[in-house]
TORTI-710411 format. One record per residue: residue number from 0; residue in one letter; chain; y, x, z of N, C-alpha, C, O in turn. Coordinates in steps of 0.02 Angstrom, whole numbers, plus 50000, padded with zeros to 5 digits. Layout:
! residues N
ATOM  nr rest kette    nv    nu    nw   cav   cau   caw    cv    cu    cw    ov    ou    ow
ATOM NUM    A     A     Y     X     Z     Y     X     Z     Y     X     Z     Y     X     Z
...
This chain:
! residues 252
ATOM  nr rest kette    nv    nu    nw   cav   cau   caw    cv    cu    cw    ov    ou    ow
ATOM   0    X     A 49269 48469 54003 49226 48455 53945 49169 48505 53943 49177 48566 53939
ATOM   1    X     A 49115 48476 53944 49043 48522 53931 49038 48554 53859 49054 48518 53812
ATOM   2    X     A 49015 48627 53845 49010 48674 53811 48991 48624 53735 49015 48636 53679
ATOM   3    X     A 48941 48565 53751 48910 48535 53659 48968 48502 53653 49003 48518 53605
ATOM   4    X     A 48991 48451 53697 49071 48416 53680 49110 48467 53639 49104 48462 53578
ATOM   5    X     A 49159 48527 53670 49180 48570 53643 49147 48580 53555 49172 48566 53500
ATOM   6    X     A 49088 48607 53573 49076 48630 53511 49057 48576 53435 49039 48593 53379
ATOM   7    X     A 49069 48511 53463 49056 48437 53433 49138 48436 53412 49158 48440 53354
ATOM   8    X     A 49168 48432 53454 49256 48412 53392 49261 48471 53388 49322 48479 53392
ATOM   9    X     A 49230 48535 53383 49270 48614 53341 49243 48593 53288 49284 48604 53244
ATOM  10    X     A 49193 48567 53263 49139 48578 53207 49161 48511 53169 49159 48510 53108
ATOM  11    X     A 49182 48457 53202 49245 48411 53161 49316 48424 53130 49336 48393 53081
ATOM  12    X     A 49353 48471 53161 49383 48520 53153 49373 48571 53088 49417 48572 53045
ATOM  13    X     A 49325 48605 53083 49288 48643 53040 49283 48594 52971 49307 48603 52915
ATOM  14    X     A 49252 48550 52992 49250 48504 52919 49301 48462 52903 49292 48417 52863
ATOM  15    X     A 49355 48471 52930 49410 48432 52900 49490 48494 52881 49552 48491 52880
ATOM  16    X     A 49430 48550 52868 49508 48623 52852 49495 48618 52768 49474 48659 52728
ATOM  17    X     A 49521 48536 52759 49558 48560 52681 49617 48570 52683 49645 48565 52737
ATOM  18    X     A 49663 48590 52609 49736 48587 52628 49750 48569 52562 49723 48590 52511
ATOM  19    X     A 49811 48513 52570 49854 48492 52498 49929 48515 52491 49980 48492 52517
ATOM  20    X     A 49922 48561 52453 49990 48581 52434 49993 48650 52488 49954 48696 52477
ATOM  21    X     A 50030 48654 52532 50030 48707 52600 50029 48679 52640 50038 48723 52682
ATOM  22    X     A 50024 48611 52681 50045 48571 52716 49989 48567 52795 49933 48541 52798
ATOM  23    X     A 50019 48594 52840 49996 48606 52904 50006 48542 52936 49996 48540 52996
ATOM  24    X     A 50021 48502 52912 50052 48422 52959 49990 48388 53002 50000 48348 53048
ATOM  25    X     A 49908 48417 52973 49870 48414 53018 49850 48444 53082 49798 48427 53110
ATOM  26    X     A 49898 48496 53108 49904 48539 53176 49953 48527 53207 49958 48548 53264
ATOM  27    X     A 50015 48483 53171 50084 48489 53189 50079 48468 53245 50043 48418 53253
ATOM  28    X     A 50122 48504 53319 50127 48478 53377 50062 48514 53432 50056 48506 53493
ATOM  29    X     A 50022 48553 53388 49960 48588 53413 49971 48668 53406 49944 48712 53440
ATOM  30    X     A 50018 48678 53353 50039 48746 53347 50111 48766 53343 50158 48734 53320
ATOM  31    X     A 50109 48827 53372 50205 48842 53346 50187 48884 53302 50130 48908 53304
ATOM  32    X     A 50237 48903 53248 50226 48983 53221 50290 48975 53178 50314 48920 53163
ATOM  33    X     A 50325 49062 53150 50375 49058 53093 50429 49023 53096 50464 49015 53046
ATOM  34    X     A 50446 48995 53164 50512 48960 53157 50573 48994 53178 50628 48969 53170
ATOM  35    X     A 50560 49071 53215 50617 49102 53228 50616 49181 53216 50621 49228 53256
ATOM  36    X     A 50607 49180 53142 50629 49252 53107 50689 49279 53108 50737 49241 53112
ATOM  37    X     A 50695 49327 53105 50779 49338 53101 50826 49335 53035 50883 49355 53025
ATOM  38    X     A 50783 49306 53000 50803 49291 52927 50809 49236 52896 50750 49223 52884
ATOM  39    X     A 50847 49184 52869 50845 49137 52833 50820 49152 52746 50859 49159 52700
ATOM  40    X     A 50731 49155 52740 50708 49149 52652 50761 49107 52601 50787 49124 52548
ATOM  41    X     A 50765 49055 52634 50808 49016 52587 50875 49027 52576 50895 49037 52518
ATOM  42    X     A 50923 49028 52636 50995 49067 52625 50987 49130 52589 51002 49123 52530
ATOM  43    X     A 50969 49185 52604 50969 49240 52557 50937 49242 52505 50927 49300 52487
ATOM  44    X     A 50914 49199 52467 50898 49169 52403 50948 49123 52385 50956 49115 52324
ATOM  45    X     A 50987 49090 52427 51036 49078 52372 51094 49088 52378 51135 49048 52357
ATOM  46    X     A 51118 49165 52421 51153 49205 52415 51173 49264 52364 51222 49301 52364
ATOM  47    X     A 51119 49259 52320 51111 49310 52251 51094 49249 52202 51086 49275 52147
ATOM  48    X     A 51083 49178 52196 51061 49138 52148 51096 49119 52122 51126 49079 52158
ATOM  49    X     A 51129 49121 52049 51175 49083 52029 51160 49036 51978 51124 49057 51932
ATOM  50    X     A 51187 48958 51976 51175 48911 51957 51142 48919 51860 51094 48892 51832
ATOM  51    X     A 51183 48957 51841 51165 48988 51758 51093 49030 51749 51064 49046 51697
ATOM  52    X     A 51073 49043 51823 50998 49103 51818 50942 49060 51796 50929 49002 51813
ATOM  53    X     A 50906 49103 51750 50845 49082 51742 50793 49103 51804 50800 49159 51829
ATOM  54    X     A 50750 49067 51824 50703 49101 51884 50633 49075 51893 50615 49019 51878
ATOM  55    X     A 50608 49107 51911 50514 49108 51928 50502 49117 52003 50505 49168 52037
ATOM  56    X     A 50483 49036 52024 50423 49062 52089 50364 49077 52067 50330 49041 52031
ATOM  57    X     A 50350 49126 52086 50269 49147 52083 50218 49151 52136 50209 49197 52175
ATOM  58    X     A 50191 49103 52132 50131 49074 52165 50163 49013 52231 50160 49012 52292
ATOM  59    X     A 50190 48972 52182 50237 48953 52211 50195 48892 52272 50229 48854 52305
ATOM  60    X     A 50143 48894 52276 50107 48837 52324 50116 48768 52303 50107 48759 52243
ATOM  61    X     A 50129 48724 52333 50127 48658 52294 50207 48648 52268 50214 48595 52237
ATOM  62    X     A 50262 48685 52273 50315 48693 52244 50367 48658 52277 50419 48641 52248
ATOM  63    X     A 50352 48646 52346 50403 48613 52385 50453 48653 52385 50499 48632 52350
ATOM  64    X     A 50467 48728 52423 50501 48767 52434 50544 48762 52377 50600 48739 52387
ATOM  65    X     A 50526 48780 52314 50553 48776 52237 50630 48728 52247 50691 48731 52250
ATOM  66    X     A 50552 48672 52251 50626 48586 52218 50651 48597 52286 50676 48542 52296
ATOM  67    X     A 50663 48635 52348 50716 48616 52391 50781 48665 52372 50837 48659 52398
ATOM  68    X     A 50762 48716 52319 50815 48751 52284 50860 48711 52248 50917 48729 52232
ATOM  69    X     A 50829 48647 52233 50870 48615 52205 50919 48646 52135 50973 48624 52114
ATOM  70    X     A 50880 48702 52110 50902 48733 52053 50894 48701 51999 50842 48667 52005
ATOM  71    X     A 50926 48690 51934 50918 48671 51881 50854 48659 51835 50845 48704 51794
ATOM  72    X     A 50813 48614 51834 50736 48609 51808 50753 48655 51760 50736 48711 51778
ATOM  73    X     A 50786 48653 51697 50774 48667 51635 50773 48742 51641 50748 48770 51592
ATOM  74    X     A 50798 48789 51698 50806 48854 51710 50761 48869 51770 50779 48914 51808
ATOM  75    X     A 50719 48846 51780 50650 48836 51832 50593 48853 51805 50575 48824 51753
ATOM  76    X     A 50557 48899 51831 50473 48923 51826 50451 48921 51875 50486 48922 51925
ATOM  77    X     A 50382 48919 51878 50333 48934 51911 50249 48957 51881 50224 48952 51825
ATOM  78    X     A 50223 48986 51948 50165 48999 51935 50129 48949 51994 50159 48907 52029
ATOM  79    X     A 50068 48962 51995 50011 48930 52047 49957 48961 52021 49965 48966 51961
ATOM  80    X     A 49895 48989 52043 49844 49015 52037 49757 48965 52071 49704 48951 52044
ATOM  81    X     A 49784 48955 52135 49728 48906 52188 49748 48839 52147 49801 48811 52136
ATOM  82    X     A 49680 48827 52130 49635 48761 52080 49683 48686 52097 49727 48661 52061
ATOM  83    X     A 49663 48667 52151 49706 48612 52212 49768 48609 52197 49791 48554 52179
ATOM  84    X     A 49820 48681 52201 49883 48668 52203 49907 48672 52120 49953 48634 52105
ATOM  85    X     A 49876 48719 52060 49869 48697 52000 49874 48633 51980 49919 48619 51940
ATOM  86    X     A 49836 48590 52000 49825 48503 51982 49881 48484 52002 49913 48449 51963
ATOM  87    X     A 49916 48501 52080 49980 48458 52118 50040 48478 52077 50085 48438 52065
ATOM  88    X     A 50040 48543 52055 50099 48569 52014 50120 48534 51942 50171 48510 51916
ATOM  89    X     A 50042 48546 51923 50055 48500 51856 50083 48434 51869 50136 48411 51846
ATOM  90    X     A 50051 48410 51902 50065 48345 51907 50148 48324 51942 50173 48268 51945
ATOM  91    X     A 50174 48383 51963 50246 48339 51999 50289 48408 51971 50348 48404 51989
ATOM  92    X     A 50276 48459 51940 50342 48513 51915 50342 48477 51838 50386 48455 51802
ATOM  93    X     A 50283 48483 51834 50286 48489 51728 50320 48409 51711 50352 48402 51659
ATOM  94    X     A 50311 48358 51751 50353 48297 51715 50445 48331 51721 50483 48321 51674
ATOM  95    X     A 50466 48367 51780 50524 48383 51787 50574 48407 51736 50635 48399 51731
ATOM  96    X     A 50515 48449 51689 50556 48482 51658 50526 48561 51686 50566 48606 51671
ATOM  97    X     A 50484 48578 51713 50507 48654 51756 50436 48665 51706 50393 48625 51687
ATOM  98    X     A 50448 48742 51692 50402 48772 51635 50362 48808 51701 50384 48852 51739
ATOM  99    X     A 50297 48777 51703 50229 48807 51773 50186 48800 51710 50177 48762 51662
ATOM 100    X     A 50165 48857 51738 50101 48886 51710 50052 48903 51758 50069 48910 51816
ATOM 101    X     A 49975 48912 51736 49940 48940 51782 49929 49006 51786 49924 49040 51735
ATOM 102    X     A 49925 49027 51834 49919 49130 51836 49898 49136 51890 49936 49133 51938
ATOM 103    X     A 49822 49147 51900 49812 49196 51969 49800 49270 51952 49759 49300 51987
ATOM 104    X     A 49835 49308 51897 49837 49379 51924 49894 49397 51894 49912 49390 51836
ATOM 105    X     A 49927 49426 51953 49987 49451 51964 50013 49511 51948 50060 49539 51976
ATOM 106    X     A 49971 49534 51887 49966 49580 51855 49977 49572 51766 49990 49615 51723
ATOM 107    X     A 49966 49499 51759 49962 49470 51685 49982 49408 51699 49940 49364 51711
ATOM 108    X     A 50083 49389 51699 50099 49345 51725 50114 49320 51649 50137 49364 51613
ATOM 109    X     A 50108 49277 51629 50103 49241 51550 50194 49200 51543 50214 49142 51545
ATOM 110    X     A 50227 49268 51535 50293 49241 51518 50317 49301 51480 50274 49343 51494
ATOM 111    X     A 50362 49330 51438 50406 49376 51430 50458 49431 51449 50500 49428 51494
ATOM 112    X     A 50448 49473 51415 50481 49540 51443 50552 49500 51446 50567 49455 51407
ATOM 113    X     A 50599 49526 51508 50647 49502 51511 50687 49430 51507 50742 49414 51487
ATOM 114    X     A 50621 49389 51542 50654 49333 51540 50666 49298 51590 50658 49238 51580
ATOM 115    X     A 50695 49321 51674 50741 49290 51702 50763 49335 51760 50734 49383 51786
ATOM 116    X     A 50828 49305 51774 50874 49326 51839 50852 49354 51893 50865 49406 51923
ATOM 117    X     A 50810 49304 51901 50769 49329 51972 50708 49294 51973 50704 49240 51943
ATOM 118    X     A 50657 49318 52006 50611 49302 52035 50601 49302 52102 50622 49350 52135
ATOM 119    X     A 50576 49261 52126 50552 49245 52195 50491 49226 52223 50454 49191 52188
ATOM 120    X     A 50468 49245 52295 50383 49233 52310 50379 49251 52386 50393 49302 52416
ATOM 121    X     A 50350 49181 52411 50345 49199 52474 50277 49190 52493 50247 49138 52482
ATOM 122    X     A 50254 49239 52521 50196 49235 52542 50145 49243 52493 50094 49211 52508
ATOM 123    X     A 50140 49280 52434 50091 49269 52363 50095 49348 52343 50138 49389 52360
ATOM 124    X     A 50045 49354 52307 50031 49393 52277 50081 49431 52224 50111 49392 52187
ATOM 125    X     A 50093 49497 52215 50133 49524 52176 50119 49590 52136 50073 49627 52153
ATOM 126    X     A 50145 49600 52101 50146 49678 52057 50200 49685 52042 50231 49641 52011
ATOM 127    X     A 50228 49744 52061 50303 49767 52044 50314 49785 51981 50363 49763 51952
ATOM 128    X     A 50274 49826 51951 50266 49841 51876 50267 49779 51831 50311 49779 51787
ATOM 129    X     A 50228 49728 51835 50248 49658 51808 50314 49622 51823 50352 49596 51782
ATOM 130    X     A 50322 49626 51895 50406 49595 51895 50458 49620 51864 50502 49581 51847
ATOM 131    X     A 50465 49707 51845 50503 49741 51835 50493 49735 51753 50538 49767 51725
ATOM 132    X     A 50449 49704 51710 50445 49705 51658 50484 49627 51651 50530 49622 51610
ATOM 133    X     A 50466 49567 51690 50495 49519 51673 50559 49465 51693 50571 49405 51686
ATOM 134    X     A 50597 49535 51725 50668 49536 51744 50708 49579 51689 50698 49632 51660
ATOM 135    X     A 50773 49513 51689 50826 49556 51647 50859 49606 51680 50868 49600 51740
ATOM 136    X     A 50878 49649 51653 50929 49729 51688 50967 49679 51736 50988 49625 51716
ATOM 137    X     A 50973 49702 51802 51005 49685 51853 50969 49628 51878 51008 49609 51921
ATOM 138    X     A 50939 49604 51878 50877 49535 51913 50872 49564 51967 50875 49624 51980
ATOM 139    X     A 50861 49504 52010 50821 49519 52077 50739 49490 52072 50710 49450 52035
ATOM 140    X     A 50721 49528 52122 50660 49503 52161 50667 49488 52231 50687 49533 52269
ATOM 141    X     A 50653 49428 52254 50651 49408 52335 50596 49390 52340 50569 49345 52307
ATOM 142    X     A 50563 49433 52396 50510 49405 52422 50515 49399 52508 50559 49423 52543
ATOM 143    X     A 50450 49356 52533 50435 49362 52588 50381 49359 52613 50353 49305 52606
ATOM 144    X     A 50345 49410 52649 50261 49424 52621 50241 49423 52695 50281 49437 52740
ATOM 145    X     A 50173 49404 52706 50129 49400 52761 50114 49505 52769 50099 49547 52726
ATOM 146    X     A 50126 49510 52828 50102 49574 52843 50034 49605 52854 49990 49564 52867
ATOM 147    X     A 50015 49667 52852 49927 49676 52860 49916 49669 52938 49858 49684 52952
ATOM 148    X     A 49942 49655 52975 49937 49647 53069 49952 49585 53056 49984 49566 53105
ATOM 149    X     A 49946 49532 53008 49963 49470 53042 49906 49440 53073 49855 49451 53041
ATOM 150    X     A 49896 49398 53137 49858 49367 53174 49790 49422 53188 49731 49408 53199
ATOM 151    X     A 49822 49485 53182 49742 49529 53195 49741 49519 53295 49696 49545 53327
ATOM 152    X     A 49777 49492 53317 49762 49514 53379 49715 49433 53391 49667 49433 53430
ATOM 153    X     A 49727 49391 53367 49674 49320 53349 49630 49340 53321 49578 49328 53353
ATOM 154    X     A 49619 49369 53270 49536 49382 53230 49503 49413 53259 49442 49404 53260
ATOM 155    X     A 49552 49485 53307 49503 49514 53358 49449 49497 53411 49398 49523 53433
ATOM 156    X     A 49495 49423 53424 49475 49401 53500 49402 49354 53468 49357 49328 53501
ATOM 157    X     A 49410 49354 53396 49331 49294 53355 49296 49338 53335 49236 49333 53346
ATOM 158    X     A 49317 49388 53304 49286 49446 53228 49300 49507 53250 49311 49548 53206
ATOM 159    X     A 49305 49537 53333 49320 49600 53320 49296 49648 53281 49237 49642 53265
ATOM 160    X     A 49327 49695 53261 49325 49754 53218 49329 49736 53162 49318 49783 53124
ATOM 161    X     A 49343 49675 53129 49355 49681 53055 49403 49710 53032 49457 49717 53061
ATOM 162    X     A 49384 49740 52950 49442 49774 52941 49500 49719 52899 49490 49662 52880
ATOM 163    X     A 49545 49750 52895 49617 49739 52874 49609 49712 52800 49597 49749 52752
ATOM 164    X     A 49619 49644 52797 49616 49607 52737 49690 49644 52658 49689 49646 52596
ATOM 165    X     A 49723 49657 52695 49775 49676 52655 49829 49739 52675 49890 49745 52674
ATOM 166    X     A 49763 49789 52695 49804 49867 52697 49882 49874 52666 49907 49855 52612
ATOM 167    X     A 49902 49899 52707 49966 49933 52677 50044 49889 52657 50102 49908 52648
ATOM 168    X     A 50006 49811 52656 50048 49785 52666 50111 49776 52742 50102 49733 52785
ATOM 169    X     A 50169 49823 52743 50224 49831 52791 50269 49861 52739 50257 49901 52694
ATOM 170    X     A 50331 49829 52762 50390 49856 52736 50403 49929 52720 50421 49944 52663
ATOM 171    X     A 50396 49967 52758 50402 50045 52723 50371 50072 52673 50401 50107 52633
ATOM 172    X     A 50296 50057 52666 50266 50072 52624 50286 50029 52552 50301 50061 52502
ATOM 173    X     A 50284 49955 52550 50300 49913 52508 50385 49948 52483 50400 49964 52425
ATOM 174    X     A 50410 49951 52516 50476 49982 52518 50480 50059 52442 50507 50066 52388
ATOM 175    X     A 50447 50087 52474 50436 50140 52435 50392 50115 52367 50415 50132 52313
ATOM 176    X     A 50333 50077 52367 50317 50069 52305 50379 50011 52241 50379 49997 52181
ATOM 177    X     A 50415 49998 52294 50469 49976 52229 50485 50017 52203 50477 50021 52142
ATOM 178    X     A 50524 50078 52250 50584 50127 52237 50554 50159 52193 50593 50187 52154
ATOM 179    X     A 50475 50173 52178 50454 50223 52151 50437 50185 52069 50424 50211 52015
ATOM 180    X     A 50447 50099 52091 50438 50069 52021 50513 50056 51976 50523 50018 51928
ATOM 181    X     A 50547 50087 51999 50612 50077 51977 50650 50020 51997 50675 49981 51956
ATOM 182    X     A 50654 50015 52052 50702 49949 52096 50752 49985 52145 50732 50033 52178
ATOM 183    X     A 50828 49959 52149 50859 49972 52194 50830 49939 52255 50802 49888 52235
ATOM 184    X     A 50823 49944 52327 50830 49905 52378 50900 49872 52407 50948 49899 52436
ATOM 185    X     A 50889 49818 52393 50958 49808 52439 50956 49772 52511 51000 49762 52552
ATOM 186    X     A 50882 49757 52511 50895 49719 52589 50810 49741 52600 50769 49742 52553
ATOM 187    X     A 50793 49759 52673 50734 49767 52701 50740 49744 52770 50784 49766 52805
ATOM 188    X     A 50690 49693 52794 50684 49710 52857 50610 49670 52864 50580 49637 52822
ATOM 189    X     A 50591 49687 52943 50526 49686 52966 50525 49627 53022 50580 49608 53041
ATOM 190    X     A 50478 49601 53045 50464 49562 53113 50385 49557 53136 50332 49557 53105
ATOM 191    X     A 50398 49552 53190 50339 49523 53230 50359 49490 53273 50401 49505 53315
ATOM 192    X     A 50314 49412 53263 50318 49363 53305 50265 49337 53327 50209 49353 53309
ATOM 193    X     A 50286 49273 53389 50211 49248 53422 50202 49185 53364 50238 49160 53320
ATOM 194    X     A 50147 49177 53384 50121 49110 53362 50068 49087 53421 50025 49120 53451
ATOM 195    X     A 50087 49013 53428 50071 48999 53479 49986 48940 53467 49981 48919 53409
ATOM 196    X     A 49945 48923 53501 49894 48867 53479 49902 48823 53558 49921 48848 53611
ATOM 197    X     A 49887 48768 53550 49904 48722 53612 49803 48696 53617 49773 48691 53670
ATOM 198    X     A 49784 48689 53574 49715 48677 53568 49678 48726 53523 49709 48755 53478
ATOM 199    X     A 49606 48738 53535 49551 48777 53495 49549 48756 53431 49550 48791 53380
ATOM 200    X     A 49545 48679 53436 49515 48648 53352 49581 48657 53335 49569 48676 53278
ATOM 201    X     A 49637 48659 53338 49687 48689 53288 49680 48754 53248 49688 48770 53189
ATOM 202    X     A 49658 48791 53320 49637 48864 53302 49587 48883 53220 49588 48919 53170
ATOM 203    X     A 49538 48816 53264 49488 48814 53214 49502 48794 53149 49469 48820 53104
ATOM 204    X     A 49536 48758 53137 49554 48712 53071 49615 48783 53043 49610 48798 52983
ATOM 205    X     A 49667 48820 53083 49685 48859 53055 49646 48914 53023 49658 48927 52964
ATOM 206    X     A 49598 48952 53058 49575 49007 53049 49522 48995 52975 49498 49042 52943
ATOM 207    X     A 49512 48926 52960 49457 48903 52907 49510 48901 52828 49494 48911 52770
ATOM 208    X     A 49593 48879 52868 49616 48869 52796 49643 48927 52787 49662 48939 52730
ATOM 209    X     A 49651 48977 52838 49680 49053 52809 49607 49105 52802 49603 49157 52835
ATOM 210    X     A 49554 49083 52758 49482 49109 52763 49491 49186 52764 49451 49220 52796
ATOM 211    X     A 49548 49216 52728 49561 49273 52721 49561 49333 52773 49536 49389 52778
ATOM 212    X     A 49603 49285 52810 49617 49335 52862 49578 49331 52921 49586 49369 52969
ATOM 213    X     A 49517 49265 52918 49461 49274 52978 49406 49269 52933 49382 49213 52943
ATOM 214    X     A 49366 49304 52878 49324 49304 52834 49265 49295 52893 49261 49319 52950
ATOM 215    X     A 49222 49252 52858 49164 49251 52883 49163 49179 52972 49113 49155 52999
ATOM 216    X     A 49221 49169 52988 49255 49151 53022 49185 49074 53034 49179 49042 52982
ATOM 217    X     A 49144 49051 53087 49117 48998 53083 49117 48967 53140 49119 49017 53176
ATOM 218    X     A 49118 48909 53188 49109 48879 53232 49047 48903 53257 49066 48934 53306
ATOM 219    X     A 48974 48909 53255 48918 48938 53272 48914 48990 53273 48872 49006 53315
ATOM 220    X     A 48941 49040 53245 48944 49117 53209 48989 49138 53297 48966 49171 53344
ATOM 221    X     A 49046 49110 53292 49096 49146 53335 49106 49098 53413 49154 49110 53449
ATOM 222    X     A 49044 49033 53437 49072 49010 53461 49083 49023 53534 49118 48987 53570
ATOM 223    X     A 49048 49079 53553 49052 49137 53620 49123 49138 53643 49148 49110 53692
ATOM 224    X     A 49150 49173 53600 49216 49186 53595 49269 49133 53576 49325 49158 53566
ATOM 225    X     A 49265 49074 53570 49301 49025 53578 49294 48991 53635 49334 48951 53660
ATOM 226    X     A 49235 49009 53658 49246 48966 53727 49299 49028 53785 49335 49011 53832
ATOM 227    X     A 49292 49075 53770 49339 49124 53805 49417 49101 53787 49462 49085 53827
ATOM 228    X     A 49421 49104 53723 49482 49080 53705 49501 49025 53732 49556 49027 53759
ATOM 229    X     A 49465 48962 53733 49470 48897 53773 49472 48921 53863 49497 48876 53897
ATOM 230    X     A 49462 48949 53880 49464 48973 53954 49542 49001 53968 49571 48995 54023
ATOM 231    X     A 49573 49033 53905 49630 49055 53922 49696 49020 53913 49751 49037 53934
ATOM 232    X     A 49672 48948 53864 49724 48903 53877 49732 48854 53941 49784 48836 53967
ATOM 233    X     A 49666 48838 53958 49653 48796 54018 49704 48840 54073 49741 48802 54105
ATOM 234    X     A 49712 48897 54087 49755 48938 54108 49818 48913 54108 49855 48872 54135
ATOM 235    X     A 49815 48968 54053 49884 48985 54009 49934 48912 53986 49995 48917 53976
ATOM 236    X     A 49897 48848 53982 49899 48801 53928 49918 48812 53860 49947 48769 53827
ATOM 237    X     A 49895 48900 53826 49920 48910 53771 49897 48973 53755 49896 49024 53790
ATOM 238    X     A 49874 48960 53681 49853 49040 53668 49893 49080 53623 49911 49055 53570
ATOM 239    X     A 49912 49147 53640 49968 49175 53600 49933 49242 53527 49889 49285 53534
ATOM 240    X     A 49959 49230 53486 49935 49276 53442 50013 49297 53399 50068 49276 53416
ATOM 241    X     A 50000 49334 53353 50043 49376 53334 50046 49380 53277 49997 49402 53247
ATOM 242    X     A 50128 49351 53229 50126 49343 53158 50177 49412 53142 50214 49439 53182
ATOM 243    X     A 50166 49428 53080 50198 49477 53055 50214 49484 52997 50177 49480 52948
ATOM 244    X     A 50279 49497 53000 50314 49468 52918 50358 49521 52879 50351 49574 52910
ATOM 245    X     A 50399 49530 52826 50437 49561 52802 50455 49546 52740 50415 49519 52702
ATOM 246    X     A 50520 49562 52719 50578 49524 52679 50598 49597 52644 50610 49650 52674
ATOM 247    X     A 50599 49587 52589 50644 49640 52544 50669 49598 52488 50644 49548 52463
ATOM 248    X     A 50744 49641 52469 50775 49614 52418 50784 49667 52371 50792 49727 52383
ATOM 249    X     A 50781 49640 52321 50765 49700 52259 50795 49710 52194 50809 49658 52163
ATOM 250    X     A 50808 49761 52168 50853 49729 52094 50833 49787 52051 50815 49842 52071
ATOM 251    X     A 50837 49764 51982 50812 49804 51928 50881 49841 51916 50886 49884 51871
């Protein structure tokens, strides 16, 4: 394929990186990623969950993860903050029964001191000082959070030298700012994994809906370096980049 071909379906690609709910089903079969952590999010969430807990996802995405808890609506929260998944929430938690609200700052979560078991959040935004205010004595917090090295060895190869969208985010450090907010730890651990791309315009359509972590990120802007990248799957038949994750379990 000649260099304008290429750069003709990246830029179709480019204009078709919306997303409903969290739903990647437009790459599926074009990317691997996250399928072999050494952790089950969901088992160890409902290894401390008990059927009587009141609980909060926070920033819960379009709230699939949630209803596969299959927890009790009437003892169900959530948050959502992103506009898109706000509208999807309302529209399929709030007939349920599940008390969602909107909150994008995670600092002024619009519920009450001490009002549930646990909270949970994967991949979203947090403040320990707010969770620790709106957990009862002995509550957990489970999270599972994107790391500050996630996919930097991909943004390098488009955006080198940018800096680090979310410093400091790794388990030790996160680790310590619980302990120091008044949380026992009871579970920590860390990973790094591959993530794999089978095609560019996946690449592309990914790197547009995670804007964060390739800011500035454009088909024209970077397309030098995608054709390099495209050189190393024609190879390779695959380009490898690097996800990075970490899990702590937490209790007041």
């Amino acid at each position: 394929m000649n260099n304008e071909f290429l750069k003709k379906i990246w830029k179709q690609e480019e204009e078709k990186a919306h997303i409903h709910g969290w739903d990647f089903s437009h790459i599926r079969g074009r990317f691997q990623s996250d399928n072999d952590l050494p952790w089950d999010y969901g088992k160890i969430i409902k290894q401390y969950l008990k059927n009587h807990f009141n609980i909060l996802d926070y920033d819960t995405g379009g709230g699939e993860f949630l209803l596969s808890l299959k927890h009790p609506f009437n003892k169900t929260s959530a948050t959502e903050g992103y506009p898109p998944n706000v509208k999807l929430c309302e529209e399929k938690l709030l007939p349920l029964g599940i008390d969602f609200k909107e909150c994008s700052d995670p600092s002024k979560v619009p519920f009450p001191d001490a009002s549930f078991d646990m909270i949970i959040n994967r991949h979203g935004s947090f403040d320990p000082k707010e969770i620790f205010r709106m957990l009862k004595k002995g509550g957990f917090f489970i999270t599972q959070q994107v790391g500050e090295d996630n996919d930097r060895d991909l943004m390098e190869m488009v955006l080198p030298g940018t800096k680090k969208t979310f410093p400091h985010m790794n388990m030790t450090e996160q680790r310590l700012i619980f302990e120091r907010s008044g949380f026992h730890i009871l579970h920590a651990q860390e990973a790094y994994r591959p993530i794999w791309f089978y095609d560019i315009g996946a690449f592309v359509w990914f790197a547009h809906i995670i804007e964060w972590e390739f800011p500035g990120f454009c088909v024209d802007k970077c397309f030098d370096k995608l054709l390099e990248m495209e050189k190393i799957i024609n190879v390779k038949g695959r380009l490898k980049g690097t996800i990075h994750r970490y899990l702590l379990v937490v209790q007041k």
